[in-house]
C-alpha positions in Angstrom: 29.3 18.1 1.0 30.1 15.9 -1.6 28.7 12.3 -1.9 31.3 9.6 -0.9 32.1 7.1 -4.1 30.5 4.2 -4.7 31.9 0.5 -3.9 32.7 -1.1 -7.8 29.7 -2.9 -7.2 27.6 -0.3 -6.4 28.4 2.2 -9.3 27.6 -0.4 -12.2 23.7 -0.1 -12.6 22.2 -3.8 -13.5 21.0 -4.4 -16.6 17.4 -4.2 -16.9 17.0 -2.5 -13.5 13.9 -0.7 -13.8 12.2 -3.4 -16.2 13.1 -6.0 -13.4 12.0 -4.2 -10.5 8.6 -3.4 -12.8 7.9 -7.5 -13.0 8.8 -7.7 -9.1 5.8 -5.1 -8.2 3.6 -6.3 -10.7 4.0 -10.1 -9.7 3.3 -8.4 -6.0 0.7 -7.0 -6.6 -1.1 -10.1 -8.7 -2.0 -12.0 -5.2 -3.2 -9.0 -3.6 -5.4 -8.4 -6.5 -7.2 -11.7 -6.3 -6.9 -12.0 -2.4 -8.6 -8.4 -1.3 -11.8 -8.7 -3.0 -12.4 -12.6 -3.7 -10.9 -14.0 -0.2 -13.8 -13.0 1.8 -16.3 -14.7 -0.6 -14.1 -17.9 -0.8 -14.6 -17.6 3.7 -18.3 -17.3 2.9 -18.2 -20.2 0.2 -16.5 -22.5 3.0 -19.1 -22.3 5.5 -17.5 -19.1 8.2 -20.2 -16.6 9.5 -19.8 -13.1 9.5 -18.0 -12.8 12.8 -15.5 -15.4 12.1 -15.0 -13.5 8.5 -14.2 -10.6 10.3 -11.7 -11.6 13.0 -10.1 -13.8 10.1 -9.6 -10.4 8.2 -8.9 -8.0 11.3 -6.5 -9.9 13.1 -3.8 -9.9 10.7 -4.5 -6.2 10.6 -3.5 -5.4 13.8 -0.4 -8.2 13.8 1.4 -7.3 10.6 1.9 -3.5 11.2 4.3 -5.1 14.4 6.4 -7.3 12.4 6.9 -5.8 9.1 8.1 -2.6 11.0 10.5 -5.5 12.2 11.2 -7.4 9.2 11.7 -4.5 7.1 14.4 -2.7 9.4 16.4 -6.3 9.6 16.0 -6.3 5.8 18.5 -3.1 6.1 21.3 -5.2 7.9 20.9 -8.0 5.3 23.9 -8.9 3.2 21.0 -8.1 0.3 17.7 -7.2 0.5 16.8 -8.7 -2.7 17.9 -12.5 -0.7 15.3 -11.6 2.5 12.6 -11.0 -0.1 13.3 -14.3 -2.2 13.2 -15.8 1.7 9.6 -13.9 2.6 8.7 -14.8 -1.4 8.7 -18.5 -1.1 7.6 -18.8 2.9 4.4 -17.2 1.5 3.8 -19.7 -1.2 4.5 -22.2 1.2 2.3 -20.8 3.8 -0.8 -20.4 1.1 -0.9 -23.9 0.5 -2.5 -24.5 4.1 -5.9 -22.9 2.4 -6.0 -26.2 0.8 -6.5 -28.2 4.0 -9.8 -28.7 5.6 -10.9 -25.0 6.3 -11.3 -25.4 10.0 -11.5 -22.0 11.4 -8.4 -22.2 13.7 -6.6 -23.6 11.1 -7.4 -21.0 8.6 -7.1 -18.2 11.2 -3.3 -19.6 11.9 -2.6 -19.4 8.1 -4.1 -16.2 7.8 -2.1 -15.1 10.7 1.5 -16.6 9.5 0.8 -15.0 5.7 0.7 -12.0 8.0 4.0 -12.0 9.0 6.1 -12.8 5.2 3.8 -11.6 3.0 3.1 -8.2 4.1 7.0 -7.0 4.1 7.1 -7.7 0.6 6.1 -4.4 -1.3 8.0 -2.1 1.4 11.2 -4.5 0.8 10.3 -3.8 -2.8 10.1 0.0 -2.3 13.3 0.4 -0.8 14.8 -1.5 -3.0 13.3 0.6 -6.0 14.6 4.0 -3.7 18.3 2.5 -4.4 17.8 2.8 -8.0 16.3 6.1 -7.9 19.5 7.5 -6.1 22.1 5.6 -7.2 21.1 5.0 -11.1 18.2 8.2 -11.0 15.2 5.9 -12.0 11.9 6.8 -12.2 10.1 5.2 -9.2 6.4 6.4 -10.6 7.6 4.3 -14.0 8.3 1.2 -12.0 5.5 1.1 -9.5 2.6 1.6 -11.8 3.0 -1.8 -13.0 2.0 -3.0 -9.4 -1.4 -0.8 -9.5 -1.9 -2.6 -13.1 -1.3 -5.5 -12.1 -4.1 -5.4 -9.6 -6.4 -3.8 -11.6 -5.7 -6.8 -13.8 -6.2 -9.6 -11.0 -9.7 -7.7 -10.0 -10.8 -8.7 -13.6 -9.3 -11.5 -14.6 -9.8 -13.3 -11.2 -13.5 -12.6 -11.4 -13.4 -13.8 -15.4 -11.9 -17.1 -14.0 -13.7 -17.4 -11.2 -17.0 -17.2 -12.7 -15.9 -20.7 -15.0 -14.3 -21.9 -11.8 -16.3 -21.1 -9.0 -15.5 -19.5 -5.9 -13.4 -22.5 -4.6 -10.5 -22.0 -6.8 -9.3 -19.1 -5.1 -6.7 -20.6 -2.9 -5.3 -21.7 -6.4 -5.6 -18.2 -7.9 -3.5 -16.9 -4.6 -1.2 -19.6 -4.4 -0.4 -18.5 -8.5 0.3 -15.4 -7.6 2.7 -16.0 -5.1 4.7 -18.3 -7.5 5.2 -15.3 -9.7 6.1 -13.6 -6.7 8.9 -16.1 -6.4 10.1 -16.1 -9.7 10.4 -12.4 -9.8 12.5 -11.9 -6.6 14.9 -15.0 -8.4 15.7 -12.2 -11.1 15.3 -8.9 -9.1 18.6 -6.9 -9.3 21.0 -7.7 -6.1 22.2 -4.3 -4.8 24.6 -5.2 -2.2 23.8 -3.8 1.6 22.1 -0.4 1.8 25.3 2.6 1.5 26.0 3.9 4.7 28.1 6.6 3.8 26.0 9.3 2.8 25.8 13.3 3.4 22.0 12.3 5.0 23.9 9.9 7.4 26.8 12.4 8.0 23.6 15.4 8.9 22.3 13.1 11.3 25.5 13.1 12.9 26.0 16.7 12.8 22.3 17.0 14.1 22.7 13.9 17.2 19.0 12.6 16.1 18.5 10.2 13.8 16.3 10.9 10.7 13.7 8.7 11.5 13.3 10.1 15.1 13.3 13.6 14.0 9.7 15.4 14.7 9.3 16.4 11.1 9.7 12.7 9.8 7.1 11.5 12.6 4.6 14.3 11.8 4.8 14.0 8.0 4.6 9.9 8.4 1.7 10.6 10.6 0.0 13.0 8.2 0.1 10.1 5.6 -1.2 7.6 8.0 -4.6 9.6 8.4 -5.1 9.9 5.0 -4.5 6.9 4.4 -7.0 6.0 7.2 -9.8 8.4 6.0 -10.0 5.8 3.5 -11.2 3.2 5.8 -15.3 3.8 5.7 -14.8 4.1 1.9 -13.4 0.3 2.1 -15.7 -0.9 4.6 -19.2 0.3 3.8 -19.2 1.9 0.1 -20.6 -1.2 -1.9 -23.1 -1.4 0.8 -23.9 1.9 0.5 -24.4 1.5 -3.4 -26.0 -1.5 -3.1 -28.5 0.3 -0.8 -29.5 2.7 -3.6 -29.9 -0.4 -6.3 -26.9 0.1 -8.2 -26.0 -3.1 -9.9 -22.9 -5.3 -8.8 -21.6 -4.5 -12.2 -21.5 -0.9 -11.5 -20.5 -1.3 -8.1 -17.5 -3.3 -9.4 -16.8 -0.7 -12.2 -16.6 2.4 -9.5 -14.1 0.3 -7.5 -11.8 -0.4 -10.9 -12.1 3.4 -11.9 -10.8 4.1 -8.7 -7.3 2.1 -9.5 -7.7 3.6 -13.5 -7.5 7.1 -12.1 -4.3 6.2 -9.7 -2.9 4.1 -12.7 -3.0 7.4 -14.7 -1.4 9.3 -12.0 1.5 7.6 -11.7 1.6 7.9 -15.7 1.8 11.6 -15.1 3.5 12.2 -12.1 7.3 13.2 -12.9 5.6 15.4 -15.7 3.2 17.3 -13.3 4.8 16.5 -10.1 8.3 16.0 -10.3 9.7 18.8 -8.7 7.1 19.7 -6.0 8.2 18.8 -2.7 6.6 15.5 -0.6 5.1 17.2 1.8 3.0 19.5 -0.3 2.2 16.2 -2.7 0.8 15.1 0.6 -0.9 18.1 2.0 -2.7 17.9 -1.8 -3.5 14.3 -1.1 -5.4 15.1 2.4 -7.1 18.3 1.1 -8.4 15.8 -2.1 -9.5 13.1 0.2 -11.1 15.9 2.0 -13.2 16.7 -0.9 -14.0 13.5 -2.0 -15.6 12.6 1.5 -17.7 15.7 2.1 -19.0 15.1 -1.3 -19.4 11.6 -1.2 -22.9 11.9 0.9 -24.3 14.4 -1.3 -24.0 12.7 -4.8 -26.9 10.9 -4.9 -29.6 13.5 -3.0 -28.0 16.2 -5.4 -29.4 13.6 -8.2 -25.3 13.4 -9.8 -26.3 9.9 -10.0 -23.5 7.1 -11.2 -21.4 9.9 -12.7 -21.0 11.7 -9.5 -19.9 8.4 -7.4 -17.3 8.1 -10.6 -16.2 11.5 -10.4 -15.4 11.4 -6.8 -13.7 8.0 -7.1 -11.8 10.1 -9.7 -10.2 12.0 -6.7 -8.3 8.1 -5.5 -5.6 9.7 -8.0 -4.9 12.2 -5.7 -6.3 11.1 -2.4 -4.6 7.5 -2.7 -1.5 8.5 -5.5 0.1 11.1 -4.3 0.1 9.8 -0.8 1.6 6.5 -2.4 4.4 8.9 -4.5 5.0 11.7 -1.6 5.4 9.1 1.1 8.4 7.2 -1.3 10.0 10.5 -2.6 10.1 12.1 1.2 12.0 8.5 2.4 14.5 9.2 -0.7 15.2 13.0 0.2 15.3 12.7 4.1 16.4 9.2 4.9 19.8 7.5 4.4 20.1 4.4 2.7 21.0 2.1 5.2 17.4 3.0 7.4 14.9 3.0 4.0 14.1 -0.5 5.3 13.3 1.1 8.7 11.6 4.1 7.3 9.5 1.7 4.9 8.3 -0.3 8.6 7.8 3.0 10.2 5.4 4.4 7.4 3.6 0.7 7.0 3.0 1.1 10.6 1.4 4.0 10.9 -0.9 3.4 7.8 -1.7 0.3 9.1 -2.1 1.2 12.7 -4.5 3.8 11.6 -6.4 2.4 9.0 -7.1 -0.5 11.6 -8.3 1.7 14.2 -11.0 3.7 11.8 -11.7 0.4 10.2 -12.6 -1.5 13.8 -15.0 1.9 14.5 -16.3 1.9 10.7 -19.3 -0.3 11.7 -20.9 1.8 14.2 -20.0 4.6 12.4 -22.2 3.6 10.1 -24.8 1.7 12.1 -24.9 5.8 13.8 -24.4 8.1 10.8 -24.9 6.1 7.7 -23.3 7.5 4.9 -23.0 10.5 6.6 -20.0 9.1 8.5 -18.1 10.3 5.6 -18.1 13.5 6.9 -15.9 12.3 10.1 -13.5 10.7 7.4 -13.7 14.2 6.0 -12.6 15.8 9.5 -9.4 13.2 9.6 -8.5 14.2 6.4 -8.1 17.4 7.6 -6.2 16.8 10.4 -3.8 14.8 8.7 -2.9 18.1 6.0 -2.4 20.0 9.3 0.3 17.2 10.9 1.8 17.4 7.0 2.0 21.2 7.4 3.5 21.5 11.3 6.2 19.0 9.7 7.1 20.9 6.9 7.7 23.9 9.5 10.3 21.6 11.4 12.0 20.1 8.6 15.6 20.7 8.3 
């Protein structure tokens, strides 16, 4: 079948596309660099306890894998995509500036809780965005999206730089700054028109009376991801303790963490070279069977006496363990998926990552209150489960 033509609008490729939509996930990612590892110190600074810490950072957990599913698959009936990002964009920088009122806990809770809801949907928004280019225009996504990973490895350092002139308190400032640039960039990101909806995918799920996103090899393959994504949890949760434990400085500790984004930095570098033309679901079935690896080895490093070098060589495996599954999950949506549902497709896959990653997260601290660092074997065991939900997909795709 032959694909349909283009609207006029729709043919002409904008000028600077990829360039454009490189700013627009590296001024994403900027917030989330400063936000993920200095916003629970800043809690601490202003006087919460570790429960109240926790709920603050859980509870938006479990609320934002509901509504960006939403958000994102309204973001497909928009008039423009680009417009309901601008809209999420600047409710978020408005929403930020409540960390600059008394820190109550309510009141922080209810910002936390509302930044939720219009922040979250902005990097999936951006992803389907980026998928239009890649099929209309056939841009690199890897080439675009590794500017978001650098731009986070470049908050993780410079925030601390600043913060250690500032102090901990500026960093509802630093946050707030991000979003800004967040703002500015969805002012110049290229406006694509509504997603196509005439598309050999759409006309197959007519001829096949499911649609794509229902299908049991989308659900399996998105559910695959989510575990792996998942196994990751304990790592999040409990490695720096675990380091710290052993007397490894926070130096170190802080180093392991940026090698981590280094080596998934470099993979996006490398992907269409090395990658290009394998299919998603092996990309993801590598990505499990890595993460696999890294978590049975993880508890071993340091009674095998691999020291440091062993902790960096397995947080040398987030390239494939965290990359791939990043890559796969983006280049499945683009062969399976018609335009007009990437929105959906984008919610679908944010939910079951962030569904799952909540649930292992919640059980993390018992996990490890039982097992220790042994728990990584049970990470190691979803891992493996996940390849084999990647795998009985594959069998059932069309």
């Amino acid at each position: 079948m032959s694909l349909p033509p283009l609207t006029p609008d729709q043919s002409v490729k904008p000028p600077r596309f990829e360039l454009r939509l490189s700013l627009l996930y590296a001024a994403i990612f900027l917030p989330m660099g400063i936000h993920l590892p200095y916003f629970p110190l800043w809690l601490e600074y202003v006087g919460f306890g570790a429960r109240e810490i926790g709920i603050v950072l859980a509870a938006p957990m479990f609320l934002r894998v509901v509504t960006t599913l939403l958000i994102t698959a309204s973001a497909d009936r928009a008039r423009d995509r680009a417009n309901v990002l601008l809209v999420l964009s600047v409710s978020t920088l408005v929403l930020s500036f409540g960390y600059f009122l008394p820190p109550g806990y309510l009141l922080i809770l209810g910002v936390s809780l509302a930044l939720a809801v219009v922040w979250t949907p902005h990097a999936p928004i951006a992803d389907s965005l980026a998928l239009s280019g890649v099929r209309r225009f056939g841009s690199d996504y890897s080439r675009m999206r590794i500017w978001g990973s650098t731009a986070f490895l470049v908050a993780n350092f410079g925030g601390g730089f600043l913060l250690s002139f500032t102090g901990i308190g500026a960093v509802p400032l630093l946050i707030s700054a991000g979003m800004a640039t967040v703002v500015a960039a969805s002012l110049v990101v290229p406006r694509l028109g509504r997603p196509r909806k005439a598309s050999p995918l759409s006309a197959a799920e007519l001829q096949q009376g499911a649609p794509s996103l229902l299908r049991p090899a989308f659900l399996y393959f998105v559910g695959g991801c989510g575990l792996v994504v998942a196994s990751h949890g304990f790592l999040y949760a409990f490695s720096s303790i675990y380091w710290q434990s052993l007397g490894i400085s926070g130096g170190v500790i802080g180093l392991l963490w940026s090698w981590s984004v280094v080596a998934e930095v470099g993979m996006f570098a490398i992907f269409t070279r090395l990658f290009g033309r394998t299919p998603a679901w092996r990309l993801v079935a590598l990505a499990g069977l890595a993460a696999f690896v890294r978590w049975v080895a993880f508890p071993m490093i340091w009674p095998a006496g691999l020291g440091i070098a062993g902790f960096f060589a397995v947080q040398t495996l987030h390239a494939l363990s965290t990359g791939l599954i990043l890559i796969g999950l983006q280049k499945m949506i683009a062969e399976t998926v018609p335009e007009d549902r990437t929105g959906a497709a984008q919610g679908i896959a944010f939910f079951a990552n962030g569904v799952s990653m909540a649930v292992v997260t919640l059980g993390s601290g018992q996990l490890y209150a039982a097992l220790g660092v042994n728990g990584f074997y049970v990470m190691a065991v979803i891992a493996l489960a996940a390849v084999g939900l990647v795998l009985r997909g594959s069998r059932l795709a069309p």
